[in-house]
GUDO-301824 format. One line per 8 residues: number of its first residue (from 1); their letters; for each residue y negated, x, z negated of C-alpha. Coordinates in nm, 4 decimals, padded with zeros to 6 digits. Layout:
! GUDO-301824
NUM) A) Y/X/Z ~ ...
***
This chain:
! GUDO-301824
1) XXXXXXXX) -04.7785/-01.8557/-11.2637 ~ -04.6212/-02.2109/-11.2318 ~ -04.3573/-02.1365/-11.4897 ~ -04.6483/-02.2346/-11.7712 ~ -04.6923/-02.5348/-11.6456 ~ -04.4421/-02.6993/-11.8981 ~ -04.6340/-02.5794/-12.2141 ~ -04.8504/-02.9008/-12.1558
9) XXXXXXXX) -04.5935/-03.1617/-12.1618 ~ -04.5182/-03.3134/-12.4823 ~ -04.2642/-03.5637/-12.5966 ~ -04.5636/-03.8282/-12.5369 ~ -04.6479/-03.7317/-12.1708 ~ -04.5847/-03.9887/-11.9095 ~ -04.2948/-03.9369/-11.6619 ~ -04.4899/-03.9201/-11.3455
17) XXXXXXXX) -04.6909/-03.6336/-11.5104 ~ -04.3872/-03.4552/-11.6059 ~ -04.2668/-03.5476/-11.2673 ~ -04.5806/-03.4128/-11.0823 ~ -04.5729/-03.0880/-11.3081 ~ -04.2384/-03.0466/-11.2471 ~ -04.2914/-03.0464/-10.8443 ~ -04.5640/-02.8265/-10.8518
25) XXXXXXXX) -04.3874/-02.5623/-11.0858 ~ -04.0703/-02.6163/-10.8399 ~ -04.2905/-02.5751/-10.5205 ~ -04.4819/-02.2362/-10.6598 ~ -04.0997/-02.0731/-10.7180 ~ -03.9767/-02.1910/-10.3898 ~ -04.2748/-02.0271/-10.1916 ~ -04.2988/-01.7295/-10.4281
33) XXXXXXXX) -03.8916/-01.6664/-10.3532 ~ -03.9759/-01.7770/-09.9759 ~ -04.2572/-01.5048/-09.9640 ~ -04.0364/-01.2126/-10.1948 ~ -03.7216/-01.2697/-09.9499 ~ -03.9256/-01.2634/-09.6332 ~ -04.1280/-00.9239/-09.7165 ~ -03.7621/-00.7794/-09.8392
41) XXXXXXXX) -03.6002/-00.8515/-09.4763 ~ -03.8938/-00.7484/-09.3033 ~ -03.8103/-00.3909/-09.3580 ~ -03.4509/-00.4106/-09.2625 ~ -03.2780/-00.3067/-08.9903 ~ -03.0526/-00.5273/-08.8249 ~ -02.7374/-00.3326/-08.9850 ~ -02.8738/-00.3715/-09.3121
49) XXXXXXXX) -02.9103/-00.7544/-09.3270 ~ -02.5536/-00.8583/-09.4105 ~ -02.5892/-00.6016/-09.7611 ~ -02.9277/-00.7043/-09.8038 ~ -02.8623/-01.0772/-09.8443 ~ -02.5434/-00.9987/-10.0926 ~ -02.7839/-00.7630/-10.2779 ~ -03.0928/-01.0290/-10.2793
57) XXXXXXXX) -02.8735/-01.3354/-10.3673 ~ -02.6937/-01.1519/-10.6731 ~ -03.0465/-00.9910/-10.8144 ~ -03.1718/-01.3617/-10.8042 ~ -02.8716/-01.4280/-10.9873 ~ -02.8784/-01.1615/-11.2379 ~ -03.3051/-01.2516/-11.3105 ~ -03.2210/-01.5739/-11.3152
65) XXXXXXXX) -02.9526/-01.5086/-11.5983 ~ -03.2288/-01.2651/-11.7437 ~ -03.4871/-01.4931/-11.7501 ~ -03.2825/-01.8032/-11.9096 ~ -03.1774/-01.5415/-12.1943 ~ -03.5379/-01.4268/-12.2371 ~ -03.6439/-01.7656/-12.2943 ~ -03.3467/-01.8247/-12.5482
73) XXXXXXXX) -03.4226/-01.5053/-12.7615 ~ -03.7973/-01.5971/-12.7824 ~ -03.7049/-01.9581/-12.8694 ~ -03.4916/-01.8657/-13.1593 ~ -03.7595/-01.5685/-13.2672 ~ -04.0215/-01.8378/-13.2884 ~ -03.7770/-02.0402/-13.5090 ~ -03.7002/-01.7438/-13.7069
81) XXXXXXXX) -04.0565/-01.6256/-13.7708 ~ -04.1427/-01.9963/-13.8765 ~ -03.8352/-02.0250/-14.1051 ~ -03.7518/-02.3451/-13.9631 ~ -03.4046/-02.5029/-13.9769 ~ -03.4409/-02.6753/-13.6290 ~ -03.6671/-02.6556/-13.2873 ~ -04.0090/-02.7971/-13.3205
89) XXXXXXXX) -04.2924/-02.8248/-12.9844 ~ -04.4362/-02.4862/-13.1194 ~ -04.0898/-02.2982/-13.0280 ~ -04.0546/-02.4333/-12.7084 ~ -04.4472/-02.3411/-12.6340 ~ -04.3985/-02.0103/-12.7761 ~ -04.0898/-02.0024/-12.5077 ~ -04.3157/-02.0782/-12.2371
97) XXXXXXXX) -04.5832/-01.8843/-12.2875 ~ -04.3181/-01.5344/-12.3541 ~ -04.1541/-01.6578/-12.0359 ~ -04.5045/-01.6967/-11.8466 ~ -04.6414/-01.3659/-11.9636 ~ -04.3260/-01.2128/-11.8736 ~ -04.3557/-01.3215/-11.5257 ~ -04.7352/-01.2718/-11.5104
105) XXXXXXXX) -04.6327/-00.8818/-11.5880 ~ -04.4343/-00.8800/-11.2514 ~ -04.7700/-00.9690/-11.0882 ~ -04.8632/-00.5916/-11.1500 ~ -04.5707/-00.4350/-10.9271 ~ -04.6992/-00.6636/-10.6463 ~ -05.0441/-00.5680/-10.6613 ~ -04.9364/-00.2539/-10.5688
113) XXXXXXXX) -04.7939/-00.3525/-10.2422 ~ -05.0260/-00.2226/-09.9417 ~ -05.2914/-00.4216/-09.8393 ~ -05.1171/-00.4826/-09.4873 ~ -04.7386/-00.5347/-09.6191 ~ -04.5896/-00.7837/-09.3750 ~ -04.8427/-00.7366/-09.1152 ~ -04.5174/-00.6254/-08.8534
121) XXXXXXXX) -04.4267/-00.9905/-08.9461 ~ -04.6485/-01.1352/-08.6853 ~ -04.6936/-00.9066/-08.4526 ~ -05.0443/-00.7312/-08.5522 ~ -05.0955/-00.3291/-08.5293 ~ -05.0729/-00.1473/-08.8579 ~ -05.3867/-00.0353/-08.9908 ~ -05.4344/00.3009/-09.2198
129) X) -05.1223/00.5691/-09.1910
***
């Protein structure tokens, strides 16, 4: 998952590394929403588009508010459980890493997709019944 990416860069990392880390975590979301939102119309009837985009758009909203308080609670756990009085580089790790394994664990609900899920998309015969 790109969203770990970040747990490398430290206050001392150059900007065109933070830049470069920042496209590639960037591109991997873009063409992991690309791929989601293409396999979730492909099994939509025409008549079903117009409430499947409101539905889509407001889940990404909703996991995108999800995720953003995820990564808030675990920030201010790993303060807690340090005792600190302010945010240090291990919070903000510990953030990434929750966040990462968080979205690793949705890995497991697509591994259980079939083996030939979007095949209709380009035009091939579905195998199996």
């Amino acid at each position: 998952q790109t969203c770990a990416l970040p747990i490398f860069l430290t206050p001392d990392t150059p900007i065109a590394v933070v830049i470069i880390v920042l496209l590639l975590a960037g591109s991997g979301h873009s063409f992991q929403f690309t791929l989601l939102s293409t396999l979730a119309f492909s099994s939509m009837s025409t008549q079903q588009m117009g409430g499947g985009t409101t539905l889509t758009q407001l889940m990404q909203q909703l996991m995108r508010g999800f995720g953003v308080t995820v990564a808030a609670l675990i920030l201010n756990a790993s303060l807690a459980w340090r005792g600190g009085a302010q945010f240090e580089m291990i919070d903000f790790e510990t953030g990434f890493v929750g966040a990462a394994a968080i979205a690793a664990a949705g890995l497991a609900l697509l591994m259980q997709l079939p083996a030939d899920v979007g095949r209709d998309l380009r035009g091939a015969p579905k195998t199996g019944g």
